[in-house]
C-alpha positions as CSV (number, residue, x, y, z in Angstrom):
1,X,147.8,105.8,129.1
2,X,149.4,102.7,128.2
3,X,147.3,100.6,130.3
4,X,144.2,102.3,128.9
5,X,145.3,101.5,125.2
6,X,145.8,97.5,126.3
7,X,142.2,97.8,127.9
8,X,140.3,98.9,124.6
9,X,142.3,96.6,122.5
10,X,141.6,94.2,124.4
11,X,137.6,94.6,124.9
12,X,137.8,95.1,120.9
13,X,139.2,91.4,120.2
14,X,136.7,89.9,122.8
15,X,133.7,91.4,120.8
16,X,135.7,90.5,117.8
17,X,136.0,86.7,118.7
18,X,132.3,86.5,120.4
19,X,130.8,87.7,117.2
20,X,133.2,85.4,114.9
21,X,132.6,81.9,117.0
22,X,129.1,82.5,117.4
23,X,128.8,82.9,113.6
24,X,131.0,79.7,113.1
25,X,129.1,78.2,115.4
26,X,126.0,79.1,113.5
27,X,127.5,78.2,110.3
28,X,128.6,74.4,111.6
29,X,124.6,73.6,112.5
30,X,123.3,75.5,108.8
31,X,122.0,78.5,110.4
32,X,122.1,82.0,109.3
33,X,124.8,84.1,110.8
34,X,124.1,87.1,113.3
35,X,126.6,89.2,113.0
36,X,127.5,89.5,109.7
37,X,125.6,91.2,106.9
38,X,123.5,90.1,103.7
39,X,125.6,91.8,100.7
40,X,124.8,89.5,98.0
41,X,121.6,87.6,97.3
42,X,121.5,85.3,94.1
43,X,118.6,84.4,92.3
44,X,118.7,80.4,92.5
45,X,116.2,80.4,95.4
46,X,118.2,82.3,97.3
47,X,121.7,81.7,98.2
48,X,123.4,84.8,100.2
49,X,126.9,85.8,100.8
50,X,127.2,87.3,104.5
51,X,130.3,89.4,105.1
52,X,131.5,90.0,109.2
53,X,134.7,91.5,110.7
54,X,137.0,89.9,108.5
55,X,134.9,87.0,107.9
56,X,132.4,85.5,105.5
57,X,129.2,83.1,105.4
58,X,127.9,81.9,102.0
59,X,124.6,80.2,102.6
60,X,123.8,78.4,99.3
61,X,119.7,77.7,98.9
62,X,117.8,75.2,96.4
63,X,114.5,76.1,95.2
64,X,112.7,73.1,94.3
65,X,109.3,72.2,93.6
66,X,108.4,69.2,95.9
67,X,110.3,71.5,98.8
68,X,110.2,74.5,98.3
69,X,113.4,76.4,99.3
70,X,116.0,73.9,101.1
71,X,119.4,74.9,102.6
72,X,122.1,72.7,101.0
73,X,125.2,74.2,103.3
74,X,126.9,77.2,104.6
75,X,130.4,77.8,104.0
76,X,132.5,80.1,106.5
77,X,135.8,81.8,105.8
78,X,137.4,84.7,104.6
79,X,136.4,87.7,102.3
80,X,138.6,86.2,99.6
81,X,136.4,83.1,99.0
82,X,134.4,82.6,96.4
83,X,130.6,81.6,95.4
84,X,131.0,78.0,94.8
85,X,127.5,76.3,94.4
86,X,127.8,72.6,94.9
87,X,126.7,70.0,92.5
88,X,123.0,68.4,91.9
89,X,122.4,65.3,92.4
């Protein structure tokens, strides 16, 4: 029974951390994560914060004429952070 108990735990964290580095790694290269899921979309051309399994992805968006919409960057860390846009040039 013991043994069985170590077995699931362990399959859980090996989902757990192939979900959160292949988010990360999504994150480092401005891509949209897989894993996690939209919760909040803002209207400034649409920035998005992404909650995971004890993670989050903020993916802040400009809207601008000339471009169109244009990823600035994508933060990754944990629930507790917060919508930061960063400044316009």
């Amino acid at each position: 029974m013991k043994n069985r108990r170590k077995f699931i735990i362990g399959i859980i964290l090996v989902i757990w951390l192939a979900f959160f580095i292949t988010d990360f790694s999504l994150a480092k290269v401005n891509k949209s994560p897989i894993f996690a899921i939209p919760i909040v979309m803002y209207k400034d051309g649409g920035s998005t914060e992404y909650y995971g399994l004890g993670y989050k992805v903020i993916k802040y968006v400009d809207l601008t004429v000339e471009r169109g919409t244009e990823v600035i960057k994508i933060d990754f860390g944990t629930w507790l952070m917060r919508f930061s846009p960063p400044e316009q040039d």
